[in-house]
N, C-alpha and C positions, 0 to 999 in steps of 0.2 A: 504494500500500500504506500502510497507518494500524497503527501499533502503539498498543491503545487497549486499559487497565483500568482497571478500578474503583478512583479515587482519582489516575489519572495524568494528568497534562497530554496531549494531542494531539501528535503526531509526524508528520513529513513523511518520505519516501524521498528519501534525500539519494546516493543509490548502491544500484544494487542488479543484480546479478552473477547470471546462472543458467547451469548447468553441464547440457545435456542429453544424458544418458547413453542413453536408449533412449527409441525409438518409444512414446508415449504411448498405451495402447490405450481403445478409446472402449465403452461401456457396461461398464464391469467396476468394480468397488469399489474405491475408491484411498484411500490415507491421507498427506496431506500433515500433517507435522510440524515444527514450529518451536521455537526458545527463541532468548534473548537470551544472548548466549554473555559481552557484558560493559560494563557504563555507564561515561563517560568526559563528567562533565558533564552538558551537554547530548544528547552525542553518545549512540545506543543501537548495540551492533553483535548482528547477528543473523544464526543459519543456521538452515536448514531441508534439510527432502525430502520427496521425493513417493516413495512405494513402492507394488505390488503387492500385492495378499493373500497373495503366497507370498514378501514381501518382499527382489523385483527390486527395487532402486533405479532410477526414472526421471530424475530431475533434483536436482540436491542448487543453494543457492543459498546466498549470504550478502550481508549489507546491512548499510547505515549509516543509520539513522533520528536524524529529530534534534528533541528537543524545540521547539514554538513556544516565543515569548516572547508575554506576556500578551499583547500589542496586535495579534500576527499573527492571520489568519483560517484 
């Protein structure tokens, strides 16, 4: 996973945690959502979820991204 905008340095998945609530169902419209809940340096932390179109929660997740430094690839 890349946490990656317009103007930001590149980020690695330094942690990343998923909670799965229910059976994923296959050809139907899903909405996965994310934000950055809080920066701490380097460090990025972030939650997300994935829901249904009648907005069942399937898996909720949270992470630790963390900036490169210039010289990493």
């Amino acid at each position: 996973m890349v946490v990656s905008t317009s103007g930001i340095r590149p980020t690695r998945t330094a942690y990343l945690h998923v909670d799965y609530r229910k059976i994923t169902p296959i050809e139907e419209p899903l909405t996965a959502q994310g934000h950055i809940s809080s920066v701490d340096g380097r460090k990025v932390f972030i939650d997300a979820t994935m829901t249904t179109a009648d907005g069942s929660v399937l898996s909720e997740a949270n992470g630790l991204m963390v900036h490169l430094l210039p010289h990493q690839p």
